[in-house]
Phi, psi and omega in degrees: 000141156253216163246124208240137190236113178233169184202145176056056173280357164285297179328298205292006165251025173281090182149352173254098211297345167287317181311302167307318200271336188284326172285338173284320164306287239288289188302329195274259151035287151302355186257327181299294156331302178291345163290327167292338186257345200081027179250093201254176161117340186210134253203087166295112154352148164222064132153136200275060209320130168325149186094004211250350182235160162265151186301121163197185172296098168327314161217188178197151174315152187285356174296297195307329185300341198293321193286317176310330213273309186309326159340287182303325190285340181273316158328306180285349159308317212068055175238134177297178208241122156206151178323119180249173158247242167269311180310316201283324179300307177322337167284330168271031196259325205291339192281294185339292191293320191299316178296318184283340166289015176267334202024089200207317165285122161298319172325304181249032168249075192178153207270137193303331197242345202175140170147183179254156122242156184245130179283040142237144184302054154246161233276337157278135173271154222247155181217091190277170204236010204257093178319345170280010182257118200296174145112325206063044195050347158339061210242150175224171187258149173273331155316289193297312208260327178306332189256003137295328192284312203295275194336334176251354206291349199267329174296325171239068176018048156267142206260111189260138156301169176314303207299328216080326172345085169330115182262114199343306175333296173273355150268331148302342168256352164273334191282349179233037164315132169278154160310139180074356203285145169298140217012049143335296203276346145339289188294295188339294187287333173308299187299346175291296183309322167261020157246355167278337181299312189267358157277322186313296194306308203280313213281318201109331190258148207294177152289144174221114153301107156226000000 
């Protein structure tokens, strides 16, 4: 099993009618809580218009979000980003856990398996205290973690527009990285996140961790 990234969890569970209902508790649940945190503004969709991501992976081993998140704490080190293996990440956990104590990042303040980001913009990632909420309450913004994605691309040597943007060209040559290629799995999950980051924003609709 891996880590499945949806943006529109309503649609893809659509005809499955346990499904459906189970996520609309889910999503109502979450807007309440955020509302209740002072957090307005979002109203999950129940459907998503097409065309809003560029071709990428979908999912991935749950390892792989470890090597981005180790990326970002080496990148806020000011340390180069360089290719590892299981051992090396593991060396870095302690830079890793040092960042996240900051709580100050989305990327890595958030549950590794399940949870939300939200298409509103604040500046914290938030730690709701509401059990219905997946995630261990944990929630992040899809704003905030897209200018986190922006912010290392340059350490792994993804090429961003002036704008920060991504350019077709260059979301085609990350979506077709070989296995084993030096920080594969960087990219692979950086390109996941930031076409769900830019379906989050444009659509309206959370990020979903499943």
């Amino acid at each position: 099993m891996g880590l499945a990234i949806t943006v529109g969890m309503l649609a893809s569970v659509a005809g499955d009618d346990e499904g459906v209902a189970y996520y609309r508790r889910q999503f109502t649940a979450l807007a309440g809580a955020l509302e209740a945190a002072g957090v307005v503004g979002y109203d999950e969709p129940e459907r998503v218009a097409r065309g809003l991501q560029r071709p990428h992976v979908s999912s991935f081993p749950y390892s792989f979000l470890h090597y981005l998140r180790r990326a970002y704490a080496r990148v806020k080190a000011g340390m180069e980003v360089t290719p590892v293996d299981a051992a090396g990440l593991a060396a870095d956990d302690g830079l890793v856990e040092d960042e996240a104590m900051m709580f100050s990042s989305h990327l890595l303040c958030h549950s590794d398996a399940e949870g939300y980001y939200v298409p509103v913009d604040f500046s914290e990632p938030l730690f709701l205290e509401d059990p219905a909420v997946s995630g261990g309450g944990m929630i992040g913004s899809s704003q905030r973690l897209l200018g986190e994605l922006r912010e290392i691309a340059p350490a792994l040597g993804i090429a961003l527009a002036a704008d920060g943007s991504l350019a077709d060209d260059e979301a085609a040559r990350l979506a077709e990285v070989d296995d084993g290629a030096p920080l594969f799995r960087e990219h692979i999950v950086w390109l996941t996140l930031h076409e769900a980051c830019r379906a989050s924003v444009a659509s309206g609709a959370a990020i979903v961790f499943n």
